[in-house]
C-alpha positions in Angstrom: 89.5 90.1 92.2 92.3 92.1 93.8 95.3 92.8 91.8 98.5 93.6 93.6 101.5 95.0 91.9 105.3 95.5 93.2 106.0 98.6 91.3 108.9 101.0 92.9 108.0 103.4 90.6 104.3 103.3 90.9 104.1 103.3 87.7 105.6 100.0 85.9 105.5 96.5 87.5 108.8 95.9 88.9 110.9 93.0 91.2 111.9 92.1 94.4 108.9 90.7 96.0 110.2 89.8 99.5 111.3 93.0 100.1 109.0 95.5 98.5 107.0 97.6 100.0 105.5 99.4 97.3 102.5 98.2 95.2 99.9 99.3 93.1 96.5 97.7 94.2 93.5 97.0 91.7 90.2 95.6 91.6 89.1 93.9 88.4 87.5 91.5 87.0 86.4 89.8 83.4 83.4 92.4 83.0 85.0 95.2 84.9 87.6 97.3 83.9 90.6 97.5 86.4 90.6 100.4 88.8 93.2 101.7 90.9 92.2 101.0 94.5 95.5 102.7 95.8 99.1 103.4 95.8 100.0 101.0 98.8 103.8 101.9 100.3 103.9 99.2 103.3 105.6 101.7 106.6 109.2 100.7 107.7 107.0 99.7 111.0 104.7 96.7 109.1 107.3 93.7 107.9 107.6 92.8 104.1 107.1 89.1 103.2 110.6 88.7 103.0 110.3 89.3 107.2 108.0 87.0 107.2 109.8 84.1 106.2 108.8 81.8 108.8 105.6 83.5 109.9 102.5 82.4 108.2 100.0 83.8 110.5 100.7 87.7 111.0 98.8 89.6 108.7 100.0 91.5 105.3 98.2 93.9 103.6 98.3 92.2 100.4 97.2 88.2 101.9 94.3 86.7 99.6 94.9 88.6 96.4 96.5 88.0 93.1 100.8 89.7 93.3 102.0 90.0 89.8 105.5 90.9 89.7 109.3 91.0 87.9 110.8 88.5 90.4 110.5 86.3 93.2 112.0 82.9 94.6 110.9 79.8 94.4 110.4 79.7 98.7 108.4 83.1 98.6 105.6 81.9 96.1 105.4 78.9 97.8 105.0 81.0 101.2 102.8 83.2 99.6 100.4 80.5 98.5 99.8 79.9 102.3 98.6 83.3 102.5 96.1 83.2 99.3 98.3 84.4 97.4 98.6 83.6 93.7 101.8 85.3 92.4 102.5 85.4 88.6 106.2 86.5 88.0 106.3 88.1 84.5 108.3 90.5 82.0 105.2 92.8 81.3 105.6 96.0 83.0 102.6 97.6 82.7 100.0 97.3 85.3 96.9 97.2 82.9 98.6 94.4 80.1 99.8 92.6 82.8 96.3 92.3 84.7 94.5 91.8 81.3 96.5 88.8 80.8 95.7 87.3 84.5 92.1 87.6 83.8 92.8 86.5 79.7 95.1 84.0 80.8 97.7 84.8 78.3 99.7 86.4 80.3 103.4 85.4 79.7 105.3 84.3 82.7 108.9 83.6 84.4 110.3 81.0 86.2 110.9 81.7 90.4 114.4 82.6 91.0 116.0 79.8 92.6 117.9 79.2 95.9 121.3 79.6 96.3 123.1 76.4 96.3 123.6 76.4 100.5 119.4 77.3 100.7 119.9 81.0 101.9 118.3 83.2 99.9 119.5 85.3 97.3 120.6 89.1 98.1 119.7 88.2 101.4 
């Protein structure tokens, strides 16, 4: 399975889906340990999901793997899930614990961030 992680620090697992453009990729899988497949920084020149909003059919990077992260809206998973993504928004900041509890399913989890009330979205 591929792992994707929003980490700014490439290092800890950290928020702002929409508009990140740095993650930590893996591979893993319940018999095999996770290893770093890279260090993915997304170029000011490729758009982040959040430029995506309406687009469903240009390509990411990250479409058809598993995006654990610190924060994202209730529209964006729901976007994302159109693009195979399975996003699991979570308080776990390291990389390793957080992808050990996706494959041991005990990994605790957040609620999406809601919409403001008028539907824009927030720190838009």
């Amino acid at each position: 399975m591929k792992f994707a992680l929003v980490s700014d620090d490439f290092q800890t697992i950290t928020g702002k889906t929409g508009r990140a453009r740095k993650f930590l990729v893996y591979e893993a899988t319940e018999n095999k340990e996770p290893t770093l497949l890279e260090k993915l920084e997304v170029p000011q020149s490729q758009p982040t999901f959040h430029d995506l909003h309406d687009d469903d059919v240009t390509p990411h990077p990250l479409d058809q793997s598993i995006l654990i992260t610190a924060e994202a809206g209730i529209g964006l998973k729901e976007r994302l899930s159109r693009r195979g993504i399975t996003v699991y928004i979570t308080s776990e900041t390291d990389p390793m614990a957080a992808i050990d509890g996706v494959i041991n399913n005990n990994l605790p989890t957040l609620a999406p961030t809601p919409h403001q009330e008028d539907g824009s979205c927030l720190n838009h």
